[in-house]
N, CA, C and O atoms as a printed pandas DataFrame, in Angstrom:
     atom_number atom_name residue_name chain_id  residue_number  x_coord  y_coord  z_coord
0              1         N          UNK        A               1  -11.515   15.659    5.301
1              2        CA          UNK        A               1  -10.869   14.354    5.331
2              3         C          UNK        A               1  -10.398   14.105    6.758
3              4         O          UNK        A               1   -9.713   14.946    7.339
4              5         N          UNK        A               2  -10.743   13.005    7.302
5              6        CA          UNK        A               2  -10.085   12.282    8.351
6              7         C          UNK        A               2   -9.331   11.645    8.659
7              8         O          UNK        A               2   -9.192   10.585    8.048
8              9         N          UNK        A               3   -8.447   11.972    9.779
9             10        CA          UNK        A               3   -7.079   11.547    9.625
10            11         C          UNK        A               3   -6.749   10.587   10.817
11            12         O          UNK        A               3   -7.180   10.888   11.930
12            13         N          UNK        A               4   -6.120    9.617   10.672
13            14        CA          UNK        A               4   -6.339    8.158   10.702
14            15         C          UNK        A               4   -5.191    7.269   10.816
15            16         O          UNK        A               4   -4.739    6.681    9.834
16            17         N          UNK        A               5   -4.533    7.114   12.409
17            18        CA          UNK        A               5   -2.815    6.972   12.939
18            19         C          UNK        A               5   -3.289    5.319   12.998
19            20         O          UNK        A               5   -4.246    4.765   13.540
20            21         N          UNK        A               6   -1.608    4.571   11.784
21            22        CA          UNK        A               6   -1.857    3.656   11.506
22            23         C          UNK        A               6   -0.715    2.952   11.820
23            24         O          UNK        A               6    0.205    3.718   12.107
24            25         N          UNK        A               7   -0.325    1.393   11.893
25            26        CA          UNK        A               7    0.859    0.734   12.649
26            27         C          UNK        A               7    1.147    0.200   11.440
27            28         O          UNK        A               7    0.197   -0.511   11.113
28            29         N          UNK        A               8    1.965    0.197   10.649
29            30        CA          UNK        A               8    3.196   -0.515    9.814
30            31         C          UNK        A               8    4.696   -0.887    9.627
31            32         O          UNK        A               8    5.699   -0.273    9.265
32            33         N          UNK        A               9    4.446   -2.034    9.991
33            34        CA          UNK        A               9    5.689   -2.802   10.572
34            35         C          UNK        A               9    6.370   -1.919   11.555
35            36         O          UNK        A               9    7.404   -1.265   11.418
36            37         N          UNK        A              10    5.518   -2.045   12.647
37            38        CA          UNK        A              10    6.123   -1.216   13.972
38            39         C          UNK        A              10    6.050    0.442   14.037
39            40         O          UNK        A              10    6.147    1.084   15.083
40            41         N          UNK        A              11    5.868    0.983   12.776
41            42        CA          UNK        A              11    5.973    2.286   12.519
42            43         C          UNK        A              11    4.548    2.774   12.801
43            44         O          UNK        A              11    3.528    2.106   12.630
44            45         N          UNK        A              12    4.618    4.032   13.256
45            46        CA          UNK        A              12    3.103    4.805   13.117
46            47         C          UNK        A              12    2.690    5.343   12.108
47            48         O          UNK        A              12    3.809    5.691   11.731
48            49         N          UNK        A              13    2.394    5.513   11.757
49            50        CA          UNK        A              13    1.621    6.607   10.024
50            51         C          UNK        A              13    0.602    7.464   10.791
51            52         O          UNK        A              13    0.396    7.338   11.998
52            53         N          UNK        A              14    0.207    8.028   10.279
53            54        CA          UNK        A              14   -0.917    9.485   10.207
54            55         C          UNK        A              14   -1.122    9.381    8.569
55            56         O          UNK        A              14   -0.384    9.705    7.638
56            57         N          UNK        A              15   -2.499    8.765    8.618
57            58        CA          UNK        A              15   -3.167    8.506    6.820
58            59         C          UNK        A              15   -4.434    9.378    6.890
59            60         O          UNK        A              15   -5.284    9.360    7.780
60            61         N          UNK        A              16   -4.398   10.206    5.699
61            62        CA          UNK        A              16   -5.741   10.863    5.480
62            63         C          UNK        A              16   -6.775    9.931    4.654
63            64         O          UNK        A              16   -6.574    9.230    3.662
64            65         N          UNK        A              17   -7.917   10.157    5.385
65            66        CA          UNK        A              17   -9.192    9.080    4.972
66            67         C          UNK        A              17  -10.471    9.799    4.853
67            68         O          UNK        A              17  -10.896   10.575    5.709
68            69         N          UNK        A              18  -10.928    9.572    4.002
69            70        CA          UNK        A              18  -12.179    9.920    3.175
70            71         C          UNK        A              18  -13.674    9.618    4.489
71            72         O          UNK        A              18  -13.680    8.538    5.080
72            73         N          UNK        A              19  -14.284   10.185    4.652
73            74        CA          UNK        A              19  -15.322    9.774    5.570
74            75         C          UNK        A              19  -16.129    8.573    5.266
75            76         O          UNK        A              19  -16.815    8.719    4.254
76            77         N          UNK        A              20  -16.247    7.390    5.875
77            78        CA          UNK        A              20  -16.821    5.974    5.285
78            79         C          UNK        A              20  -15.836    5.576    4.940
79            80         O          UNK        A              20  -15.998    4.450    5.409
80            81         N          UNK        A              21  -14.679    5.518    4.395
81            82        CA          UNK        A              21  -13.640    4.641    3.965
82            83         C          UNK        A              21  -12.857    4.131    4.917
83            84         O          UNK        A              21  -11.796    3.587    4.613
84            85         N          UNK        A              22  -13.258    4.234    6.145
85            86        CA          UNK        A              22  -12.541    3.765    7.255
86            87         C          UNK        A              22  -11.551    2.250    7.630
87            88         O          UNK        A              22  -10.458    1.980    8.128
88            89         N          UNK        A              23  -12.799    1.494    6.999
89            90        CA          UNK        A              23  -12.709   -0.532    7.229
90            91         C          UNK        A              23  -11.939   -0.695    5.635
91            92         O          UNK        A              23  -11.142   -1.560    5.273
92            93         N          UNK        A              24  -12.365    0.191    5.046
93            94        CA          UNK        A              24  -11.005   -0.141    3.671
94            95         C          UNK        A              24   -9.571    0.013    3.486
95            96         O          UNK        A              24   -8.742   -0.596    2.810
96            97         N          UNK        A              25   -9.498    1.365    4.573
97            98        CA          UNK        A              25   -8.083    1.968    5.013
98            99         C          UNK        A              25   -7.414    0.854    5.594
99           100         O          UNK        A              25   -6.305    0.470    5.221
100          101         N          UNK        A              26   -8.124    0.302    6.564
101          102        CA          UNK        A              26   -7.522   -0.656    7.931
102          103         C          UNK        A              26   -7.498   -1.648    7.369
103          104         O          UNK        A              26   -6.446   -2.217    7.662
104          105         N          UNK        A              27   -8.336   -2.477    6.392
105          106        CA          UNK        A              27   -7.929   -3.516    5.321
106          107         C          UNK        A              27   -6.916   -3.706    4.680
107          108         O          UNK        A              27   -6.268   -4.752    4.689
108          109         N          UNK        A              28   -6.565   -2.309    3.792
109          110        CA          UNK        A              28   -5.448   -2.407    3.192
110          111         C          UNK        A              28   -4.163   -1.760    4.041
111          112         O          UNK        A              28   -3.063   -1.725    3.489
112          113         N          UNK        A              29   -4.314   -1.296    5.275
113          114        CA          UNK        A              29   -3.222   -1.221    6.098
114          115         C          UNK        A              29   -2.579   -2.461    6.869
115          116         O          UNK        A              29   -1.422   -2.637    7.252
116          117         N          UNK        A              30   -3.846   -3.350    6.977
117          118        CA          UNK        A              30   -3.509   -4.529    7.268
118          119         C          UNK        A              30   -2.802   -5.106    5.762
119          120         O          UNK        A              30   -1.581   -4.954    5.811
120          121         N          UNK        A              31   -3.067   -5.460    5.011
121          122        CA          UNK        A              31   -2.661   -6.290    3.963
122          123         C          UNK        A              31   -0.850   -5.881    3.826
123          124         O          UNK        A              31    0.038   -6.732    3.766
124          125         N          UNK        A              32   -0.680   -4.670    3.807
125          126        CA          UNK        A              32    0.413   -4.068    3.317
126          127         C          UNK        A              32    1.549   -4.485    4.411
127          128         O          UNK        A              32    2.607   -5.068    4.173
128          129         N          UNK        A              33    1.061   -4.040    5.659
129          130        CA          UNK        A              33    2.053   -5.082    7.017
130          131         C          UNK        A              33    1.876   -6.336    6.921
131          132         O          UNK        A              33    2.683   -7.155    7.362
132          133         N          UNK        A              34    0.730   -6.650    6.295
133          134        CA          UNK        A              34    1.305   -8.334    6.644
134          135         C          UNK        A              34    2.157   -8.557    5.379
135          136         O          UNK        A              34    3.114   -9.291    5.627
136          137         N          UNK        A              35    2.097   -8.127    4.034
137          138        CA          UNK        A              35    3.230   -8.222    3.390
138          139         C          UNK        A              35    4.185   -7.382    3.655
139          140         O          UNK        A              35    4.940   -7.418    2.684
140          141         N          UNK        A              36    4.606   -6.586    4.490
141          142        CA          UNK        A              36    5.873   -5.746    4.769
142          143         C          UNK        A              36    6.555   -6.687    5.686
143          144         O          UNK        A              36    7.773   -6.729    5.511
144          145         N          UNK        A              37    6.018   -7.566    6.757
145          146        CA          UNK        A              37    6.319   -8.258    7.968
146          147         C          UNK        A              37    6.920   -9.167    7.263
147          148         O          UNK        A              37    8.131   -9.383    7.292
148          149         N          UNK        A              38    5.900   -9.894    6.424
149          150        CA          UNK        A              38    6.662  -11.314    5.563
150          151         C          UNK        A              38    7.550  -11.306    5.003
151          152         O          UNK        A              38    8.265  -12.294    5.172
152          153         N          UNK        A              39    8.068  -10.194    3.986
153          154        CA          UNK        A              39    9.267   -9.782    3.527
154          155         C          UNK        A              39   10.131   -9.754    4.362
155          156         O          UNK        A              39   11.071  -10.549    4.343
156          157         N          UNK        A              40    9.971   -8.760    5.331
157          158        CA          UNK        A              40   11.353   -8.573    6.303
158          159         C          UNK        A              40   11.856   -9.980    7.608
159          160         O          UNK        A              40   12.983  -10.294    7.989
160          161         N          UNK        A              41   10.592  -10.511    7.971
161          162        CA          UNK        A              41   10.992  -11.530    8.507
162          163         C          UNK        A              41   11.633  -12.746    7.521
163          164         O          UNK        A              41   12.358  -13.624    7.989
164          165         N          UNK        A              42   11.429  -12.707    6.727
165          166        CA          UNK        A              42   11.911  -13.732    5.331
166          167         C          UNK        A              42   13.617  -13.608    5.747
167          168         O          UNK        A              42   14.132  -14.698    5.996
168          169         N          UNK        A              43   14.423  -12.540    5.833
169          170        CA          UNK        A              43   15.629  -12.308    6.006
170          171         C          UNK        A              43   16.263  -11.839    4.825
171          172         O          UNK        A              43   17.484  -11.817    4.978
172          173         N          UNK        A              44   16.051  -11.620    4.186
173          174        CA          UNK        A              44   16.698  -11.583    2.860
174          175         C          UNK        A              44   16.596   -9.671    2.264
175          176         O          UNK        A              44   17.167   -9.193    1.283
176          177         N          UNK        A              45   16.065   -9.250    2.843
177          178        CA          UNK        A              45   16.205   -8.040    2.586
178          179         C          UNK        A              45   15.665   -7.063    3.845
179          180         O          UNK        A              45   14.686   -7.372    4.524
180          181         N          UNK        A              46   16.297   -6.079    4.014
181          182        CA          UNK        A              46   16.272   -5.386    5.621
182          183         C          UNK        A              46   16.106   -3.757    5.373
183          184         O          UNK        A              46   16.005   -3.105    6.413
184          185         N          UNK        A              47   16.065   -3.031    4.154
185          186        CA          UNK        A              47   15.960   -1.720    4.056
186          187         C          UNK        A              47   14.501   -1.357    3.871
187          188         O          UNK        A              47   13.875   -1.989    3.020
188          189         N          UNK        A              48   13.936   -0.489    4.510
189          190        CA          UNK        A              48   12.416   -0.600    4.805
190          191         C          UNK        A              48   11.823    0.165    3.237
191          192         O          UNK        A              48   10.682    0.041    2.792
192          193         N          UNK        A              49   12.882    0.903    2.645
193          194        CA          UNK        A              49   12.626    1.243    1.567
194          195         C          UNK        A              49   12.255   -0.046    0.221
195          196         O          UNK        A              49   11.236   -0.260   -0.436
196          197         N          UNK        A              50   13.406   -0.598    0.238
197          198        CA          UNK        A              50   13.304   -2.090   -0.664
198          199         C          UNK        A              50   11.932   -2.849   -0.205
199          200         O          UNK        A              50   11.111   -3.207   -1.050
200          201         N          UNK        A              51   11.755   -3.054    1.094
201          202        CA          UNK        A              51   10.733   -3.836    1.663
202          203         C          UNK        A              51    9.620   -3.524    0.982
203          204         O          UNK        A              51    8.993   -4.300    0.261
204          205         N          UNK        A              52    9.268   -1.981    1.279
205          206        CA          UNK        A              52    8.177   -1.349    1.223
206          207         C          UNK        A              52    7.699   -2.106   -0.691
207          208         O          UNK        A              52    6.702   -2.770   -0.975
208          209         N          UNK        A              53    9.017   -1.591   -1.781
209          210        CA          UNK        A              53    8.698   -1.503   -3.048
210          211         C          UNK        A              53    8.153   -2.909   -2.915
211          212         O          UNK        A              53    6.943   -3.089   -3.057
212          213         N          UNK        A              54    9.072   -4.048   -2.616
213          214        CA          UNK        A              54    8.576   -5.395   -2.607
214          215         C          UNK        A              54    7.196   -5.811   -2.515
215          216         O          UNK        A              54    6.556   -6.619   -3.188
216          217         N          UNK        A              55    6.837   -4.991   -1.410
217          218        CA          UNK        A              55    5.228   -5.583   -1.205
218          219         C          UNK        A              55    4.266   -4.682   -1.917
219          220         O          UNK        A              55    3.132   -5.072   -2.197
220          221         N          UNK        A              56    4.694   -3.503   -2.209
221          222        CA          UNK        A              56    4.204   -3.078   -3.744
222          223         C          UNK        A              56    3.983   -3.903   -4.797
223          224         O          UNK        A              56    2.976   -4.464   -5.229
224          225         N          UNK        A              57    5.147   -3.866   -5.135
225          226        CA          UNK        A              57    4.728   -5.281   -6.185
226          227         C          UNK        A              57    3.957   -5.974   -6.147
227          228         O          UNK        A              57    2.847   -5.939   -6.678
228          229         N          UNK        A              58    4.587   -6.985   -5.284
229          230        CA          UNK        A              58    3.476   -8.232   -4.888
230          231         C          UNK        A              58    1.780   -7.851   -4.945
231          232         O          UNK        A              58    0.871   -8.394   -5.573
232          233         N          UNK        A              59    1.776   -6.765   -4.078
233          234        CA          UNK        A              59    0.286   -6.666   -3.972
234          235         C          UNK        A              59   -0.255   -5.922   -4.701
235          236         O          UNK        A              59   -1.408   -5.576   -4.448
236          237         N          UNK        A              60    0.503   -5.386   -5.981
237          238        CA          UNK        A              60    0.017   -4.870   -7.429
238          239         C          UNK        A              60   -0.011   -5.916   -8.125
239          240         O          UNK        A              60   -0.869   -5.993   -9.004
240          241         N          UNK        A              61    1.042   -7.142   -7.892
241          242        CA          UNK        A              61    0.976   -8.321   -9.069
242          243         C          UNK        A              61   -0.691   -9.443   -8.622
243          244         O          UNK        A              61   -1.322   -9.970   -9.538
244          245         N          UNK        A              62   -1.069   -9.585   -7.318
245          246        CA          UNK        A              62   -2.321  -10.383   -6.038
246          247         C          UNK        A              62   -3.148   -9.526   -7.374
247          248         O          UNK        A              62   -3.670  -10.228   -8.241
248          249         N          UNK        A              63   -3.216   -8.315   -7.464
249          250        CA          UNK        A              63   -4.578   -7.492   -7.679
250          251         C          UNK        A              63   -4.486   -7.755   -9.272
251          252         O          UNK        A              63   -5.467   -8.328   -9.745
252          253         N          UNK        A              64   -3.493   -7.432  -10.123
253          254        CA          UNK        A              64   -3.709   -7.888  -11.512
254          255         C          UNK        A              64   -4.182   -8.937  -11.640
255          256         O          UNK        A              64   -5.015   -9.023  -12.543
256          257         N          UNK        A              65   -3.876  -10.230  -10.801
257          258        CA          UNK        A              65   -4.051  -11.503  -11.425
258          259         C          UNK        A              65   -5.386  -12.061  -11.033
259          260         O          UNK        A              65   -5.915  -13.107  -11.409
260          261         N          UNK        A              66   -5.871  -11.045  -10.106
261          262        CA          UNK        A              66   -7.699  -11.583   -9.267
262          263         C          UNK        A              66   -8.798  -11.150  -11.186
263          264         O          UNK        A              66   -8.717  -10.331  -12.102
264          265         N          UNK        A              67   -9.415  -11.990  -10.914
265          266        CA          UNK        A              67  -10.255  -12.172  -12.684
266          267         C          UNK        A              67  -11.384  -10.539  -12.316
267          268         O          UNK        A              67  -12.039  -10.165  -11.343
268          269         N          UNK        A              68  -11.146  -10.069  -13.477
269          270        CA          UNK        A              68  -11.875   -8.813  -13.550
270          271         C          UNK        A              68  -13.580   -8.807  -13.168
271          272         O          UNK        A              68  -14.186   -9.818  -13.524
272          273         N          UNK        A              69  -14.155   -8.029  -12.662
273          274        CA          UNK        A              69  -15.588   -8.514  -12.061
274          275         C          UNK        A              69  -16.544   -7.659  -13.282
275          276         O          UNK        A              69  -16.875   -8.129  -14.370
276          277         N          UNK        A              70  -16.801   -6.569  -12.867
277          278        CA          UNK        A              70  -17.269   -6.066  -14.259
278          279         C          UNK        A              70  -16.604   -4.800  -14.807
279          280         O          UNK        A              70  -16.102   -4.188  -13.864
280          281         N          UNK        A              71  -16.443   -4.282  -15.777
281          282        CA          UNK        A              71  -15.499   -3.208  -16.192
282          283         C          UNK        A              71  -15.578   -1.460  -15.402
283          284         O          UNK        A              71  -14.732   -0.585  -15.214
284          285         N          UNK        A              72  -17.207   -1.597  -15.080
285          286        CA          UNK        A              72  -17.477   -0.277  -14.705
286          287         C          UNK        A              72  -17.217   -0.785  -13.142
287          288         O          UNK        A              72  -17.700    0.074  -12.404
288          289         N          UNK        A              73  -16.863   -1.436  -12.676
289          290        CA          UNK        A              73  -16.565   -1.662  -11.238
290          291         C          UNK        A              73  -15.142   -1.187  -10.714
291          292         O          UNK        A              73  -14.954   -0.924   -9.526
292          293         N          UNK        A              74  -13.640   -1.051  -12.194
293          294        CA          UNK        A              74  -13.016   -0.635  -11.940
294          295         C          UNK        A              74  -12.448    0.614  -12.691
295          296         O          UNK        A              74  -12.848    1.026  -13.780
296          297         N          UNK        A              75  -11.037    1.362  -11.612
297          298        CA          UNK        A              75  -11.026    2.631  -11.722
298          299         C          UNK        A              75  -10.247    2.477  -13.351
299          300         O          UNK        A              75   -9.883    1.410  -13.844
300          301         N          UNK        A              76  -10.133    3.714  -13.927
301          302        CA          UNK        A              76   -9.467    3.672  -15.304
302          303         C          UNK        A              76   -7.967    3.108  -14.817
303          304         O          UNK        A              76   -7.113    3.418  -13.987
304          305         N          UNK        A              77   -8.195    1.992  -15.946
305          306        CA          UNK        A              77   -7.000    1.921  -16.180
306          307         C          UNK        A              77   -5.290    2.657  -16.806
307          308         O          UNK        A              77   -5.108    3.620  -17.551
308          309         N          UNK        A              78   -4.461    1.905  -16.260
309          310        CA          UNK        A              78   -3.211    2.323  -17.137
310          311         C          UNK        A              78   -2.612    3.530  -16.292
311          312         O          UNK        A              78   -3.053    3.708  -15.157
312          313         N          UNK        A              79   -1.525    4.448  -16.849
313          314        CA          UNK        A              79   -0.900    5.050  -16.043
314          315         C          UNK        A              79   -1.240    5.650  -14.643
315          316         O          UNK        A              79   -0.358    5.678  -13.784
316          317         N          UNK        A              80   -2.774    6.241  -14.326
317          318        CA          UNK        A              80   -3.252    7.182  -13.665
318          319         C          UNK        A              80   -3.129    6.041  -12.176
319          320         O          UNK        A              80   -2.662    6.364  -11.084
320          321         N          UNK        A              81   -3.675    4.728  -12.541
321          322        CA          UNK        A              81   -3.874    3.723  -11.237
322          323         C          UNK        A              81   -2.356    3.280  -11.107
323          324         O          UNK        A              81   -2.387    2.351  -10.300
324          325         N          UNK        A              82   -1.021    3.490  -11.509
325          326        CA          UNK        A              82    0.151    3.623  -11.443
326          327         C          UNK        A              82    0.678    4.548  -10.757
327          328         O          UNK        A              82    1.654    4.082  -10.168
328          329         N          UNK        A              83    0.461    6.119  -10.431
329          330        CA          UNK        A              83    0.753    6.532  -10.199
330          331         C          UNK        A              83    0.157    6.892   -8.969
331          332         O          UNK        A              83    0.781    7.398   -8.036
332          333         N          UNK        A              84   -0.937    6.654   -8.966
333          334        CA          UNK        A              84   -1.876    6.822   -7.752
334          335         C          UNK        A              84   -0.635    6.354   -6.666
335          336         O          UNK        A              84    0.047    6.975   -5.851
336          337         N          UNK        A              85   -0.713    4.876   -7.112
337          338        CA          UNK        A              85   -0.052    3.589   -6.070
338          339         C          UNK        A              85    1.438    4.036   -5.804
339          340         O          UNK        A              85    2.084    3.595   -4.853
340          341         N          UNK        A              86    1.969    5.008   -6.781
341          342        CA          UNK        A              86    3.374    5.566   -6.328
342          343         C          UNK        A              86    2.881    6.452   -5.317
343          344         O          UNK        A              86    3.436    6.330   -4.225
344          345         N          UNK        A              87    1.868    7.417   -5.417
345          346        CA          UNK        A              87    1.592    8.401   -4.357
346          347         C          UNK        A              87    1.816    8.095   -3.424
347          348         O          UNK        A              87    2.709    8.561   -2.717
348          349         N          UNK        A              88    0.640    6.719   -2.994
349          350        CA          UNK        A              88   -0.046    6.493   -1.781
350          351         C          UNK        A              88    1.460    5.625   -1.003
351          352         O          UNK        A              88    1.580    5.451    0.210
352          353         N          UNK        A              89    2.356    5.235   -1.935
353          354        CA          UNK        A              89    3.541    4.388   -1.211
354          355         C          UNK        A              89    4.128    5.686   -0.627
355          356         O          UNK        A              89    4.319    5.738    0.588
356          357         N          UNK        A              90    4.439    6.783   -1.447
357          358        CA          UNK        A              90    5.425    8.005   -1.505
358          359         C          UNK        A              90    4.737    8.495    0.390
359          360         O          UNK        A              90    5.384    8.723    1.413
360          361         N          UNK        A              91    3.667    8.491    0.218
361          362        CA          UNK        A              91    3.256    8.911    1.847
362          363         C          UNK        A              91    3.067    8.386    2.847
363          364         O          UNK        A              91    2.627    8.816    3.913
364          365         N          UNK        A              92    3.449    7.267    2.490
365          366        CA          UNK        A              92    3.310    6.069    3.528
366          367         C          UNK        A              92    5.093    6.257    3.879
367          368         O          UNK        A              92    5.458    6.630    4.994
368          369         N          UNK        A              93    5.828    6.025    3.055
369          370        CA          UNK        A              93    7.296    5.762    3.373
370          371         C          UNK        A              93    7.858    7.422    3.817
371          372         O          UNK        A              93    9.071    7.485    4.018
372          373         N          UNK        A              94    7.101    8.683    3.972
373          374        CA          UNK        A              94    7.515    9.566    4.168
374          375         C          UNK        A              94    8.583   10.219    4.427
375          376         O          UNK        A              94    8.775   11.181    3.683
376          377         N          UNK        A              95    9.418   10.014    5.299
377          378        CA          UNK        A              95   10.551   10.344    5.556
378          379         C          UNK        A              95   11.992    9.888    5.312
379          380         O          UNK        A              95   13.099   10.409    5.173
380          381         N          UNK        A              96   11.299    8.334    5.331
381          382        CA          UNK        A              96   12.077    7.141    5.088
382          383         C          UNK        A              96   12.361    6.770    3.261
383          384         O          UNK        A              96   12.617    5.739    2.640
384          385         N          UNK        A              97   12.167    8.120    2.906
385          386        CA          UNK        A              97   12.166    8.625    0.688
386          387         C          UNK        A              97   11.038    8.341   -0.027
387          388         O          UNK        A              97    9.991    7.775    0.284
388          389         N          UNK        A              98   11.392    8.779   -0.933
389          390        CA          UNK        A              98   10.286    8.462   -1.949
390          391         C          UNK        A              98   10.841    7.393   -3.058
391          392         O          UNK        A              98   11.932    7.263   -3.613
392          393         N          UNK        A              99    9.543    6.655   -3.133
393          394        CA          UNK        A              99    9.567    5.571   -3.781
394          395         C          UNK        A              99   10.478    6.107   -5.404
395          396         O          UNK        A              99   11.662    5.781   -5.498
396          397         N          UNK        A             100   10.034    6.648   -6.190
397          398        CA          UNK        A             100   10.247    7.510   -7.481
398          399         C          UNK        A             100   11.081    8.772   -7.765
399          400         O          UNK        A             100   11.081    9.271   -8.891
């Protein structure tokens, strides 16, 4: 696995990445700052922890509501793609706690 120093909301990360998954990483590293940025520039909430869950949400609620394409296109549902998304927050916010 390749490892892969990333900018969120000003912060650096060090993300481990799958070989070829490169432009998906940086996609959704982009997506996640531009909802981490929007939140915090909004004013209304300033703890990078809260921020972080916020745009969790949001961009778990963007992805539920996009119309399903075909069934075998996505990963199993229900707890496992839940917890994944706690992981991948849990290592992103590293130091700064865990989400759970």
């Amino acid at each position: 696995m390749k490892q892969i120093e990333v900018t969120i909301m000003g912060q650096s990360y060090l993300l481990g990445c799958p070989e070829g998954g490169e432009a998906a990483l940086m996609k959704a590293v982009q997506e996640v700052d531009r909802e981490m940025c929007a939140i915090r520039d909004a004013g209304k909430v300033k703890a990078r922890e809260r921020i972080a869950v916020l745009s969790a949400l949001n961009l778990a609620y963007a992805l539920a509501e996009r119309p399903a394409a075909t069934p075998a296109a996505h990963a199993p549902a229900g707890g496992a793609d839940i917890d994944a998304l706690v992981r991948r927050i849990d290592s992103v916010l590293g130091e700064d706690g865990r989400l759970l």
